[in-house]
C-alpha positions as CSV (number, residue, x, y, z in Angstrom):
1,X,203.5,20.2,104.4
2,X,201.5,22.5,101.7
3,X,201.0,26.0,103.4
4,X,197.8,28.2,101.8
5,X,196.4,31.2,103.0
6,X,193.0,32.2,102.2
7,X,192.2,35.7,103.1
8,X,188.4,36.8,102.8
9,X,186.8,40.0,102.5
10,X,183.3,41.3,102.4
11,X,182.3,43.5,99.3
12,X,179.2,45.3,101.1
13,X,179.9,48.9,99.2
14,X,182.7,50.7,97.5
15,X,184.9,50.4,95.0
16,X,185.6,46.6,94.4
17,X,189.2,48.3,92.8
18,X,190.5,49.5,96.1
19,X,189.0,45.6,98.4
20,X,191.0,44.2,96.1
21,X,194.4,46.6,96.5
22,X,194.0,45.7,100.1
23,X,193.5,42.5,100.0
24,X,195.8,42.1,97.9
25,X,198.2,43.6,99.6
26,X,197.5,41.6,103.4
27,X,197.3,38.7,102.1
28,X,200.7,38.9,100.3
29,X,201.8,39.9,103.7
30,X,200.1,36.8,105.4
31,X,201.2,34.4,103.1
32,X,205.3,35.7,102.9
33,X,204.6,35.4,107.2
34,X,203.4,31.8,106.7
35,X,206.2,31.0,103.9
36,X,202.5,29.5,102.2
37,X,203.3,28.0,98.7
38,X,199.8,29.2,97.2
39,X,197.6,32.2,98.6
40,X,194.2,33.1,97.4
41,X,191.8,36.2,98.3
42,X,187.9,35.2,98.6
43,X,185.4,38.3,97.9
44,X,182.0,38.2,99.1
45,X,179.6,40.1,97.7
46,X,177.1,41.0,99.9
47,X,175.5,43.9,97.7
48,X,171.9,43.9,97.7
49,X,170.4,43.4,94.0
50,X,172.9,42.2,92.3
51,X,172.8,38.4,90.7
52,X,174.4,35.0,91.6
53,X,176.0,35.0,88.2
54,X,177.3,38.9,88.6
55,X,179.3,37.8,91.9
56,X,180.9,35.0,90.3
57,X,184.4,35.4,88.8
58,X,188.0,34.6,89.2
59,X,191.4,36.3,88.2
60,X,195.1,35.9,89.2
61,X,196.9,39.0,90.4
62,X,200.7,39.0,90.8
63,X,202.5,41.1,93.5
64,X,205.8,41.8,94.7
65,X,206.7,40.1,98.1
66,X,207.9,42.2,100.7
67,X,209.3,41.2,104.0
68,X,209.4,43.1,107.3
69,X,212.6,45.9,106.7
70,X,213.6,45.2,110.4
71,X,213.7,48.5,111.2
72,X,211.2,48.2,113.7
73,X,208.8,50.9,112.4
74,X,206.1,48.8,110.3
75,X,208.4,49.8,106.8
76,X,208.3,47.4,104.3
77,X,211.3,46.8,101.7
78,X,211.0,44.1,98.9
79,X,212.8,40.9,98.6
80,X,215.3,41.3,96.3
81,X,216.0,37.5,96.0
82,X,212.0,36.3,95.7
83,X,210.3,36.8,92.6
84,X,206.4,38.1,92.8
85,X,203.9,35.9,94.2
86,X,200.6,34.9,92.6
87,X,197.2,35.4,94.7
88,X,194.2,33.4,92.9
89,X,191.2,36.5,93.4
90,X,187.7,34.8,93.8
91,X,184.3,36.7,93.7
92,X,181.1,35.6,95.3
């Protein structure tokens, strides 16, 4: 069975930089949970004003995977034995 994650986010004001970091970074976490082969991060933008053709774009990020540390306090430690993952990043 073929696992994706699709994480989506609204783009309504801010820096488009730092929705993407977080994004980014929980759906990384989502798709390590889900042990999903392909994960992809889906940014609406819902700015007023700006054109179709402006909110339409697509780039591949690549970020480290990280796994739960176990330590029971939210800290996250890399996987030494997983290379970085892939997210497909989609405006519009």
């Amino acid at each position: 069975m073929q696992r994706v994650v699709i994480e989506l986010k609204l783009y309504r004001k801010g820096s488009l930089d730092a929705l993407i970091a977080e994004g980014l970074t929980q759906t990384a976490d989502y798709a390590d949970k889900a042990g999903a082969d392909e994960a992809h991060l889906v940014i609406f933008d819902r700015r007023p004003g700006i054109a179709w053709e402006d909110k339409i774009w697509q780039r591949s990020e690549t970020v480290a995977r990280a796994v739960d540390g176990g330590s029971g306090d939210g800290a996250r430690t890399i996987r030494s034995n997983a290379g970085p993952r892939t997210i497909g990043v989609w405006g519009c």
